[in-house]
C-alpha positions in Angstrom: 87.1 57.5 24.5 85.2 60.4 25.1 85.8 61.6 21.3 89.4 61.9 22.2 92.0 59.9 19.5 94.3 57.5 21.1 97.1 60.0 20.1 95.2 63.1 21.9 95.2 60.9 25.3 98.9 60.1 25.1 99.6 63.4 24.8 97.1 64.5 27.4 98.8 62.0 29.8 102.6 63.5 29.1 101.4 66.8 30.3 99.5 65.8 33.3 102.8 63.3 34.2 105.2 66.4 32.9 102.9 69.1 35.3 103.2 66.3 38.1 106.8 66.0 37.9 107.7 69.7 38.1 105.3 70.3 40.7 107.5 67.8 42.7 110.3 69.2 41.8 109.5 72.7 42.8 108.8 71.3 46.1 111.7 69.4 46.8 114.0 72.7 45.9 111.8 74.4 48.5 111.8 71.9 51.2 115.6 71.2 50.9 117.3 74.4 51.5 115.2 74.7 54.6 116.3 71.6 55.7 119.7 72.2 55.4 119.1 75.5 56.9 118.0 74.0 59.8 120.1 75.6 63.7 121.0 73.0 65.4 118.9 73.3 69.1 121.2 74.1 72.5 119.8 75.3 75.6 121.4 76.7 79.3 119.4 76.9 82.3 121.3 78.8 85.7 120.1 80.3 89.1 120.8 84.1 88.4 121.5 84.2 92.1 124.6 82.1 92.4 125.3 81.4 88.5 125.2 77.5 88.9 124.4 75.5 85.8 121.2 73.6 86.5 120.2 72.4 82.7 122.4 72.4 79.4 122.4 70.7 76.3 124.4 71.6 73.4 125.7 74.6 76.1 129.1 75.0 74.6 128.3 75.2 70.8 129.2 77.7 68.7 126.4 78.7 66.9 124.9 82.0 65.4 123.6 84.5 68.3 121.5 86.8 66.0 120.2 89.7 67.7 120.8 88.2 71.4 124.1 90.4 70.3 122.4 93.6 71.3 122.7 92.4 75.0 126.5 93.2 74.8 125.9 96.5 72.5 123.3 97.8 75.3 126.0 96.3 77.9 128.7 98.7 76.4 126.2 101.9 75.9 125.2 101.4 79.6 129.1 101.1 80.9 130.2 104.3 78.8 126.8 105.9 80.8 128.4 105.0 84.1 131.8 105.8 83.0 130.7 109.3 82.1 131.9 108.6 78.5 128.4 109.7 77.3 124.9 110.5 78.2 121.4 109.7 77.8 121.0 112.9 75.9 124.1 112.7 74.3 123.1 113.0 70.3 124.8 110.4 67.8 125.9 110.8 64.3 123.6 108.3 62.2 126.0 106.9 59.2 124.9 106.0 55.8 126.2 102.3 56.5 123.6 102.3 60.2 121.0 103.7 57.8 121.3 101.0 55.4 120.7 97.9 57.8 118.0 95.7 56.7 115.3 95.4 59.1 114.5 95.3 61.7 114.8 98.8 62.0 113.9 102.1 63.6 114.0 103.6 60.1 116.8 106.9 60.7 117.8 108.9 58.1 121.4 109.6 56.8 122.7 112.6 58.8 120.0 112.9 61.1 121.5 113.6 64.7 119.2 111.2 67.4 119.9 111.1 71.3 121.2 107.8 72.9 117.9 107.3 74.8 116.1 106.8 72.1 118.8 104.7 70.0 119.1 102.0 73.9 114.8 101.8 73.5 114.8 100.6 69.9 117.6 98.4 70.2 116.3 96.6 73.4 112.7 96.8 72.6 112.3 96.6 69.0 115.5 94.9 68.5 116.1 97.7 66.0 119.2 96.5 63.8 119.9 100.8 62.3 120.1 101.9 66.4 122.9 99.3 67.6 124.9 100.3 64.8 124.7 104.0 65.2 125.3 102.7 68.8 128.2 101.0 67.5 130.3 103.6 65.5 129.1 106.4 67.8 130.7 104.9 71.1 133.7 103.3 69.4 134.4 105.4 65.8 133.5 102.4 63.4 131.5 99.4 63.6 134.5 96.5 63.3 136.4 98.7 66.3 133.1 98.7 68.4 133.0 94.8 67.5 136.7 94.5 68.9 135.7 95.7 72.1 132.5 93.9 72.8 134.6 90.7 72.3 137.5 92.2 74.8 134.8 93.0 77.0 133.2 89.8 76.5 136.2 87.8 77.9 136.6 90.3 80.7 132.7 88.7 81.6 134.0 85.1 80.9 132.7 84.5 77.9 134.7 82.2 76.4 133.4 81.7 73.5 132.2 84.3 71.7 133.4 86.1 69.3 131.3 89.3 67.4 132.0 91.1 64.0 128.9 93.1 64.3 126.7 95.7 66.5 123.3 94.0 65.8 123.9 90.2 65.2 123.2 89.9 61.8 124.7 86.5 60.3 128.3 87.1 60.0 131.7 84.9 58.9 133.2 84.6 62.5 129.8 86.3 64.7 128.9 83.4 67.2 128.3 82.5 70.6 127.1 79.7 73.3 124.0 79.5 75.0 125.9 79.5 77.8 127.3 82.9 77.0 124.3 84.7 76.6 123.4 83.3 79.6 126.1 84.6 81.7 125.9 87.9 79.6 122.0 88.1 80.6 122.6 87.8 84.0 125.3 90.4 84.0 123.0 93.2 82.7 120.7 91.8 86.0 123.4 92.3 88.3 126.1 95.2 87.0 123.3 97.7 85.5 120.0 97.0 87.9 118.7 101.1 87.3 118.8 99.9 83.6 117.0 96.5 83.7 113.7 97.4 83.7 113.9 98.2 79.6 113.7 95.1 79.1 110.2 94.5 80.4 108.6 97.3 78.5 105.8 96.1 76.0 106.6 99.3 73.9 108.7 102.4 74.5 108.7 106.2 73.1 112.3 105.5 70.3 112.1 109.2 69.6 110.9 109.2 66.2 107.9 106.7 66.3 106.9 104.4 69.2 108.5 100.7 69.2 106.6 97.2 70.3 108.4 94.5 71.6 109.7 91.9 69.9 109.4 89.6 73.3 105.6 90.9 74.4 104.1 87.3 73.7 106.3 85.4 76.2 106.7 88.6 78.9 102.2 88.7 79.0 102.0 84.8 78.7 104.6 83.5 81.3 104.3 84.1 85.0 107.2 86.5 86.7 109.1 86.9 83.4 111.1 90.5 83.0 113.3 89.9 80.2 115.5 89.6 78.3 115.9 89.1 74.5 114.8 87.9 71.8 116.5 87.2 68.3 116.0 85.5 65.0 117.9 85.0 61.3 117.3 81.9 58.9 120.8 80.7 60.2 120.2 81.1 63.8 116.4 79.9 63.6 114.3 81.3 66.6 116.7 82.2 69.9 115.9 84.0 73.2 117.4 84.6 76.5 114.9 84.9 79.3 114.6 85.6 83.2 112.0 85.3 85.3 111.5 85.7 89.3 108.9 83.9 91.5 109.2 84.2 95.3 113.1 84.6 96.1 114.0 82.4 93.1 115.6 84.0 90.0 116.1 81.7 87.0 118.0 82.4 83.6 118.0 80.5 80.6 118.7 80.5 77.5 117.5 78.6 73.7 119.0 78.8 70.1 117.5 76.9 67.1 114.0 76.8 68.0 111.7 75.8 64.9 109.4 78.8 65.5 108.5 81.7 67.8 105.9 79.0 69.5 108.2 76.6 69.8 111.2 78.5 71.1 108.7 79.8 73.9 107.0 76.9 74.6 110.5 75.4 75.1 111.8 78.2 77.4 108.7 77.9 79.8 110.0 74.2 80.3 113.1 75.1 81.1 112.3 78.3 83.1 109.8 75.7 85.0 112.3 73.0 85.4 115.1 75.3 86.6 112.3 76.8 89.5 111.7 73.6 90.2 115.4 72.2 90.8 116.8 75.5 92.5 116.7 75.7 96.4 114.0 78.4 98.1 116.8 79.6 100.2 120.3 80.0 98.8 122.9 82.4 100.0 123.3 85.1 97.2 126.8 85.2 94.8 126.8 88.8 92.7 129.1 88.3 89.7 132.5 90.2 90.1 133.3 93.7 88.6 134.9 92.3 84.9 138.6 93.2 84.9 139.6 95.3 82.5 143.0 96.9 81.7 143.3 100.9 80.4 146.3 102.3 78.5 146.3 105.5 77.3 149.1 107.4 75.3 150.6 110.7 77.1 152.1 113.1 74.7 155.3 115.2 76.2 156.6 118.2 75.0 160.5 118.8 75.5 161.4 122.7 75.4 165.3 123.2 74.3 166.7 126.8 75.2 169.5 127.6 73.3 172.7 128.9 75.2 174.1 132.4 74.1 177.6 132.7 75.5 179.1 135.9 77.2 181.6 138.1 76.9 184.9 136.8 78.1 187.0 138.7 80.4 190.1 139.8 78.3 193.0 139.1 81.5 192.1 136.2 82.4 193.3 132.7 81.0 192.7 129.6 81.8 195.8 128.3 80.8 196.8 126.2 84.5 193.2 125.1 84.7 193.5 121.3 84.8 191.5 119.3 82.7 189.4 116.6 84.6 190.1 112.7 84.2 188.0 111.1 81.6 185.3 108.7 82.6 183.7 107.3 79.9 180.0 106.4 80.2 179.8 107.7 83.6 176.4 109.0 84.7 175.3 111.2 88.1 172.9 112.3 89.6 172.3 116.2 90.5 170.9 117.0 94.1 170.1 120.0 95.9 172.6 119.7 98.2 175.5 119.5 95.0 174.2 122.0 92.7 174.0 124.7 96.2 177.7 123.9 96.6 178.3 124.1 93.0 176.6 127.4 92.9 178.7 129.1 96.6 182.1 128.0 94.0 180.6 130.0 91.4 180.1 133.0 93.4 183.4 133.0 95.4 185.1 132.8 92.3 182.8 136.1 90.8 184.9 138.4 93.3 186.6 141.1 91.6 190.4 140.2 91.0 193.4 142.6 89.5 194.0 141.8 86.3 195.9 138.7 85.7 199.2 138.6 83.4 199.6 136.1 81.1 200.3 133.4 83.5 197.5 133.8 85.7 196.1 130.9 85.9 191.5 130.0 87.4 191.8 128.0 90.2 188.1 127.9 91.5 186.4 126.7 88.1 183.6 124.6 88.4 183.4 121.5 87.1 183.5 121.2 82.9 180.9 120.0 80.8 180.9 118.2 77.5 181.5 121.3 74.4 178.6 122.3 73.1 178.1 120.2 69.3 179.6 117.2 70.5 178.3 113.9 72.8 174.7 112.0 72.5 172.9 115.3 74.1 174.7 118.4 72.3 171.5 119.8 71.2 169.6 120.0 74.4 171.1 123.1 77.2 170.0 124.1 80.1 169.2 128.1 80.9 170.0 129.9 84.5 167.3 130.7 86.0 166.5 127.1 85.8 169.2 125.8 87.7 168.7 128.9 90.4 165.1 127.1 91.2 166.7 124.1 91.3 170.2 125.5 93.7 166.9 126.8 96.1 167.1 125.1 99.7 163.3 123.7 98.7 163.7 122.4 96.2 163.0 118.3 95.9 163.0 115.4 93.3 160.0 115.2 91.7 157.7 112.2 93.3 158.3 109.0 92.8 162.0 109.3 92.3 164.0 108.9 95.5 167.7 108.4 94.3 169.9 110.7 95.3 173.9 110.2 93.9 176.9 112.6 94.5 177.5 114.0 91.2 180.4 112.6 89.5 182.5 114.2 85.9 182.2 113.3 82.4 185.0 113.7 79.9 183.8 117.0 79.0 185.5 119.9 77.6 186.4 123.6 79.4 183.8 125.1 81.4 181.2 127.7 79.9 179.1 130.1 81.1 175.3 129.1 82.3 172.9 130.0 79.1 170.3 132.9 79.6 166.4 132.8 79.5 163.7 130.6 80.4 162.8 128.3 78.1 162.5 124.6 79.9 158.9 123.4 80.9 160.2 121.5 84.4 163.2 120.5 86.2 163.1 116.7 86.9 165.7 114.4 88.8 166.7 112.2 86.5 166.7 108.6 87.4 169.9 106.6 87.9 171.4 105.6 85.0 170.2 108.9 82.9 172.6 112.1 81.8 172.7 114.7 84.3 173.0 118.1 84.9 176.4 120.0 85.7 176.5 123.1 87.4 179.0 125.5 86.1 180.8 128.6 87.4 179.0 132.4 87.2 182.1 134.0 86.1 182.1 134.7 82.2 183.7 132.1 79.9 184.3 132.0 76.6 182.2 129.5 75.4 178.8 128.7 75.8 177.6 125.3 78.0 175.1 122.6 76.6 172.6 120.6 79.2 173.2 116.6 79.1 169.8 115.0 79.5 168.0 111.7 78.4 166.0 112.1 75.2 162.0 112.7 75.3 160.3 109.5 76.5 159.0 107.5 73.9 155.3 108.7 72.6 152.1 106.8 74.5 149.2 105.4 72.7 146.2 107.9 72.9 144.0 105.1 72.0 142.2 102.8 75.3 141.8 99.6 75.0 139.8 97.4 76.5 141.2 93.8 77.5 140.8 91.5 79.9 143.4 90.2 82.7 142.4 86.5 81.5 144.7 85.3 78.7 143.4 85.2 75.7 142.6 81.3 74.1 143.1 82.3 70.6 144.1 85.8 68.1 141.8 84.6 65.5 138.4 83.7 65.8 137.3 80.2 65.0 134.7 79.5 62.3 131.2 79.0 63.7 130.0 75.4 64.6 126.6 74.6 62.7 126.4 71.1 63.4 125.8 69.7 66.9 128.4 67.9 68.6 128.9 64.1 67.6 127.9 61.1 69.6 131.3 59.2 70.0 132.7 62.1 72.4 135.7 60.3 75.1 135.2 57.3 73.6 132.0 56.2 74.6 129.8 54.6 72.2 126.3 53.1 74.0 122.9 55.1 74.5 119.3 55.0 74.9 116.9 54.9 72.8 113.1 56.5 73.6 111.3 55.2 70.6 110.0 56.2 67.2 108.1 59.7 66.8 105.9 60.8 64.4 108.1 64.1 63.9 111.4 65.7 64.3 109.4 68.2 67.0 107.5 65.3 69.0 111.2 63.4 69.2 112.9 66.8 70.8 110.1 67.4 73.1 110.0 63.8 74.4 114.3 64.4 74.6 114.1 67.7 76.3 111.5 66.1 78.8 113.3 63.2 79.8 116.4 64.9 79.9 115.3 67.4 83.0 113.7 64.9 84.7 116.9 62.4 84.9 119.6 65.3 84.3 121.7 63.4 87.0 121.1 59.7 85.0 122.1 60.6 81.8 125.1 62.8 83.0 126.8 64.2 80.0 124.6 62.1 77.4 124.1 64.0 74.2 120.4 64.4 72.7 120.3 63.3 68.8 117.1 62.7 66.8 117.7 60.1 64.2 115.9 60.7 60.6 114.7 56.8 59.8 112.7 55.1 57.3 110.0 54.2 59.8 109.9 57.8 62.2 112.4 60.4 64.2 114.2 58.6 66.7 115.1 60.0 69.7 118.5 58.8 70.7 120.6 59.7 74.3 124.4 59.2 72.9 127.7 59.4 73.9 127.2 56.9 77.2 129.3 54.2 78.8 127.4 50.9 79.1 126.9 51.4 82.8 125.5 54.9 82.5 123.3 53.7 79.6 121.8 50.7 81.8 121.0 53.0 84.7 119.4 55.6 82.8 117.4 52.8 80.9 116.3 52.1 84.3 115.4 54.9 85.3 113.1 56.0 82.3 111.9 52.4 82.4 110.8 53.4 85.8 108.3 56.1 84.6 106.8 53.8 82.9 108.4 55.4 79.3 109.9 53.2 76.3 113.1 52.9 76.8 116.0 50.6 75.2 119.7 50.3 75.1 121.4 51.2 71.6 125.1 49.2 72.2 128.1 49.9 69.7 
């Protein structure tokens, strides 16, 4: 044959069969992981006037947001504007980690210093992964604390399910979100930051160091009234975007995750954006979302001055020797007022008068009331100075705000009186509140010992550190895993559904699903769309029906003169 031996064919054949084989194989391996690496599809349609739900499928899943993340990082960046936190021209700190992000990217350098501006144009526009993370870890400190609070502020906005790791939405263990979510999230940059919208929009925008195009221009030039919002993409996500759009006095938001391509993902959004005009009244009376409730704590650090008591002289002829001693009270706490420390302070002076020397009998009959000696008791180491208490024995003076108890002063088992320390050491005299030591008034006249102050301890140290949190209870401390399969078909129970026929392809099963589903949306009620991989095509399957539901829907599509049939358990 052709000069060829019968051993040269055989051998010609192997390779040919060999070549054949690998070349297969090669394609399989290729084909599979993309396969697997398939998003499952969801999809939220709402009227941005009143937030009502007017499409969803798959609304609730947990899936990957990719960069549909920078909504919330531009949400914070505009809040700490408003909040005078920062300012436009306030110039961040780029990190070695921000630099390193892969792209997309505004490309900034290790050290460079850039202005916030510039950082909010590449992040919305370009959807510049480097700029939210400098955002990040210059509004917050570090990336994972800037994470923290876009989730806290996310449940402040009632997004339930959402949880982030990350400034710019690269694929992360725990990162997710609903279509739902960045639905409501979209519409909240609408309403709460209106003078900061219009970024959005922009086809290209000055990002300080080079001039950015947008990552959404095809859909914003191709689609009639649309101003926004955002696109995103990463293998595990597929093709996602959040858009709005306004004709007449109709607003319509809407989000998709898992489109197949940037085509498709559009093509699927101008549906829905279409569909949701469509279904949403001309006239409607307008519902602006509510302020998100947050809760701020912040530590105060106090500073308690102790001035230390030096005692006097004592007069040499006079001895307290009749001088009772008072009853012991233990645990017994008063309150000092005005009104007792100025007659606390007229005893003290009437007993000053000059006196002839006393004999060794003599006894003090005006001495004030005692006070605990000074190195014993709960409080020994904190005393009170003199010209503190004289502000305090003055006709003006008040409790402090906020503290209205006023108690007749009442003795502790102390020990003899002493004289009231010298100097001015004490920051502020404070009423103390019931159930706190107080402060004693004791007698001018020299004694022989010096006089310690009972007061309550400095108050415990407050965290410096706000924290952002919403008055909603929190569902759960640690985050879930992300979904990445679609819901299943047997949800409550209910096992009969449609079926639309046999497709040529996965794409011409979802369409013919996605089309059906908002023309009956009220038919198929909470019906689930699946598209089943057979040996003969792509089926497209309604699921998760009771038999009634399934026989009225059938009806209905039947109606439209569409293949329709009922798939029983």
């Amino acid at each position: 044959m052709n000069g060829l031996s019968e051993a040269e064919e055989t051998g010609t054949v192997s390779r040919i069969a060999r070549n054949v084989r690998l070349g297969l194989m090669i394609l399989f391996a290729w084909a599979l992981p993309m396969a697997v690496a398939a998003a499952p599809f969801a999809a939220f349609v709402m009227d941005a006037r009143t937030g009502q739900e007017i499409y969803a499928q798959n609304a609730d899943t947990r899936l990957h947001p990719a960069s549909l993340t920078k909504m919330m990082t531009l949400y914070m960046a505009f809040n700490a504007i408003e909040r005078g936190q920062v300012r436009l021209d306030s110039k961040f700190l780029v990190s070695s980690h921000a630099a390193a992000q892969p792209p997309s990217r505004l490309g900034l350098k290790p050290g460079q210093r850039i202005e916030l501006r510039y950082l909010i144009r590449a992040a919305a526009v370009k959807s510049a992964n480097d700029a939210a993370t400098v955002i990040g870890e210059g509004l917050a400190g570090s990336e994972a604390k800037f994470a923290a609070q876009m989730t806290q502020m996310a449940r402040a906005l009632g997004m339930r399910n959402t949880n982030f790791r990350n400034a710019n939405g690269l694929t992360a263990e725990g990162h997710y979100s609903t279509a739902r979510d960045m639905t409501v999230l979209g519409r909240r940059l609408f309403y709460d930051f209106p003078q900061y919208y219009s970024i959005f929009s922009r086809r290209s925008a000055d990002a300080g160091i080079a001039t950015v195009a947008s990552t959404n221009k095809r859909f914003l030039d191709n689609y009639e009234g649309a101003d926004g919002i955002k696109t995103g993409y990463t293998r595990a996500a597929g093709f996602n975007l959040t858009a709005s759009a306004k004709r007449g006095s109709k607003r319509i938001i809407a989000t998709v995750l898992g489109g197949t391509s940037t085509a498709h993902r559009n093509q699927v959004m101008a549906q829905l954006l279409d569909a949701g005009f469509g279904k949403a009244p001309t006239r409607v009376r307008e519902v602006k979302p509510a302020p998100p409730q947050l809760v701020a704590e912040k530590k105060v650090r106090r500073t308690v001055q102790v001035a230390r008591a030096e005692p006097r002289q004592a007069v040499a002829n006079v001895q307290l020797s009749s001088s009772d001693r008072p009853v012991a009270r233990a645990s017994t706490v008063a309150v000092v007022t005005p009104a007792a420390i100025s007659a606390a302070v007229s005893r003290a002076q009437a007993s000053a008068a000059p006196a002839p020397a006393a004999s060794s009998g003599s006894t003090l009959t005006a001495s004030a009331r005692p006070t605990r000696k000074p190195g014993t008791g709960q409080f020994a180491n904190v005393t009170v100075d003199s010209e503190l208490l004289a502000r305090a024995a003055r006709p003006e003076a008040r409790p402090e705000e906020g503290d209205t108890s006023e108690k007749p002063a009442e003795p502790l088992n102390a020990a003899r009186p002493t004289p009231a320390p010298r100097g001015d050491q004490s920051a502020s005299l404070s009423t103390p509140a019931a159930g706190s030591p107080s402060l004693f008034v004791q007698s001018t006249q020299p004694q022989p010992e010096s006089m310690a102050l009972l007061t309550a301890p400095p108050p415990a140290q407050r965290s410096e550190t706000i924290i952002l949190a919403s008055l909603e209870p929190e569902e759960e401390t640690a985050p879930q895993a992300t979904e990445i399969v679609a819901r299943g078909s047997g949800s409550g129970g209910k096992s009969w559904g449609v079926s639309l026929g046999l497709f040529r392809s996965q794409h011409e099963a979802e369409q013919m699903l996605l089309k059906t589903a908002l023309q009956e949306s009220s038919a198929l009620g909470s019906a689930l769309s699946r598209v089943a991989n057979t040996k003969r095509g792509f089926e497209a399957n309604f699921v998760g029906m009771n038999r009634e539901t399934a026989e009225l829907a059938c009806g209905r599509i039947s109606a439209r003169h569409q293949n329709c049939r009922i798939i029983g358990p």
